[in-house]
N, C-alpha and C positions, 0 to 999 in steps of 0.2 A: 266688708261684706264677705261671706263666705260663701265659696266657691264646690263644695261638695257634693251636690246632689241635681238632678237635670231641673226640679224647681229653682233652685239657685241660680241656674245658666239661664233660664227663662228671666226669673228676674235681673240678673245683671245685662241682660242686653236689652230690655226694654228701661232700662236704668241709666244705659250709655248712652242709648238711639236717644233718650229725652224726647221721647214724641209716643203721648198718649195711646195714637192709633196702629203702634206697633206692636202691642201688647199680644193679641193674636196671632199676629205675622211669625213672630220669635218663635214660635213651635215650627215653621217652616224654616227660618233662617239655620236653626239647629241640627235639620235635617240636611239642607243645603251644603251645611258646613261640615257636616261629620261627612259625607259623599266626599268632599273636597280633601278629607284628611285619610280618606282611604283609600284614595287614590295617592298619594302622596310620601304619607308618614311610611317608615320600616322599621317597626320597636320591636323588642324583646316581648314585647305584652301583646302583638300583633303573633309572635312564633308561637306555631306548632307542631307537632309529628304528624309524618302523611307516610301510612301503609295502605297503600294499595295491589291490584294484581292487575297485571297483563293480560288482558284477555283481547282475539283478534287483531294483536300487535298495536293495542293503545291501553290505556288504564286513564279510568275515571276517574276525575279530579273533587273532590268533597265540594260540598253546594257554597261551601263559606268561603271558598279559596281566590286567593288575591293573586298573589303571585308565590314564586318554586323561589325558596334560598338555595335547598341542597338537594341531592336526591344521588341514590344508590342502589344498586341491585342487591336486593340480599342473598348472602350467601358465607362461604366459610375459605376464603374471606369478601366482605362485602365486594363490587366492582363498583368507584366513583361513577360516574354520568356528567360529563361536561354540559353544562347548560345551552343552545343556540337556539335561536330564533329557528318555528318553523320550516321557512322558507330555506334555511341555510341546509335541515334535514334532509327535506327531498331532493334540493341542487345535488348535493353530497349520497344520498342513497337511495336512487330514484327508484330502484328495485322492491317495491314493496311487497314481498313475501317471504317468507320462514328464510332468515339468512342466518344471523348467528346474534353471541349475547351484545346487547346494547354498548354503545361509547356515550354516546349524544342522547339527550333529552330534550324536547321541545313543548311549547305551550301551543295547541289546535281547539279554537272554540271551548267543551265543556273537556276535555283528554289532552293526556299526557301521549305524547308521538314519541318517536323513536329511532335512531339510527348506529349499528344496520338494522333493520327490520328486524321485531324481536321472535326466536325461532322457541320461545318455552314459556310456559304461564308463571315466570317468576314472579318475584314480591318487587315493587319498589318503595321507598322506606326512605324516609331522609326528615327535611323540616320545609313548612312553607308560612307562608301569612296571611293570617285572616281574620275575617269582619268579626267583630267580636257584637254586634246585632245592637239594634238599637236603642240608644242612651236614654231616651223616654220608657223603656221598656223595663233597664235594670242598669246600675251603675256600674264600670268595670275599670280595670287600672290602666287603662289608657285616657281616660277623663281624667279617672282621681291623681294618676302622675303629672299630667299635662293641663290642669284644667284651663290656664292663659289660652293654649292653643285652641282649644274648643271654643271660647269667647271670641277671639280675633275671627278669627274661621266663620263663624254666624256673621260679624259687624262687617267682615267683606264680605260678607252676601249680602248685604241691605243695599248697595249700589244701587239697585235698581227701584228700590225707594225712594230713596232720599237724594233723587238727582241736584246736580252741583253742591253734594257737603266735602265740604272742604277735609272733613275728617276720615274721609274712606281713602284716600290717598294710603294715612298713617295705617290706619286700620289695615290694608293688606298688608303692607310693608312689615307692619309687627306680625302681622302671621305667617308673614314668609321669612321671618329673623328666625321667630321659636319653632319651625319647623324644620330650617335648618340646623340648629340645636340639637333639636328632639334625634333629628335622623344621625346626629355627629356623635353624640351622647351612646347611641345606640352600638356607632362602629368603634369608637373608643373601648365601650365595652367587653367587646368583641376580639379585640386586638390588644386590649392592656394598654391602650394610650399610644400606640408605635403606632409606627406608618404601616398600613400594609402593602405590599406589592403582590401584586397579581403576574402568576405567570400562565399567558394562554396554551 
């Protein structure tokens, strides 16, 4: 069965479930499961460039944004932005007004925070990851590279169906295998197959 298009993923998990009355449900299951995969997944095919500006010492984060890989202040030469948690911001720069250029980057609601407080309406510019919209909508390379994962993904969402099937056990388990995968695949990538070490 081929696995290329969201009619397909429709049919193959109303083809697995082997239950008539699931047939409807799999347009919910698919939804389910793609939530699940984007909260999760970190691919190449998720990355994109984030230019934004400083304004009021935050910058607005684009509506599709998951989460921050990198970010930088631009300039000649760019300033890096170490990533921390919100709360780590304010502990550390609890002063918030015109102090000087950025170190730290943080995630707040729908904006990009800052520490120290940023004193100029610079650019920030880096890469982040995001929704690539819905697979019922238009197909994209994150199904077409990964289509197993999108199947398992749906088949552990039917839990709540098909109470005591003995096959949703496997089912998450395979989708927590090829997610681990997908996300290793992606750092291997990344790093040429070495180990990376991270220095804080």
């Amino acid at each position: 069965m081929s696995l290329s298009t969201y009619a397909d993923l429709q049919t193959a998990v109303s083809s697995w479930l082997k239950r008539a009355d699931m047939t409807t449900a799999s347009a919910d299951l698919i939804t389910l499961g793609e939530t699940w995969i984007y909260r999760h997944a970190r691919t190449r095919d998720m990355e994109t460039s984030l230019s934004v500006v400083i304004a009021a010492g935050v910058a607005a984060l684009p509506s599709n944004f998951i989460a921050l890989k990198n970010a930088r202040i631009s300039g000649n030469p760019d300033t890096p932005l170490a990533i921390r948690p919100a709360e780590w911001i304010y502990d550390a720069y609890p002063l918030r007004s015109a102090t000087a250029t950025p170190k730290y980057v943080g995630v707040e609601g729908s904006n990009l925070i800052f520490g120290p407080y940023p004193d100029a309406a610079d650019t920030v510019v880096g890469t982040y990851y995001k929704t690539l919209g819905a697979l019922s909508a238009s197909n994209h390379a994150l199904f077409t590279n990964n289509p197993d994962l999108y199947l398992f993904a749906a088949l552990a969402e039917a839990e709540a169906f098909v109470k005591n099937d003995a096959r949703v056990p496997m089912w998450i388990a395979k989708r927590d295998a090829i997610l681990m995968d997908v996300n290793k695949q992606a750092q291997e990538s990344r790093f040429g197959g070495g180990l990376a070490v991270r220095v804080a």
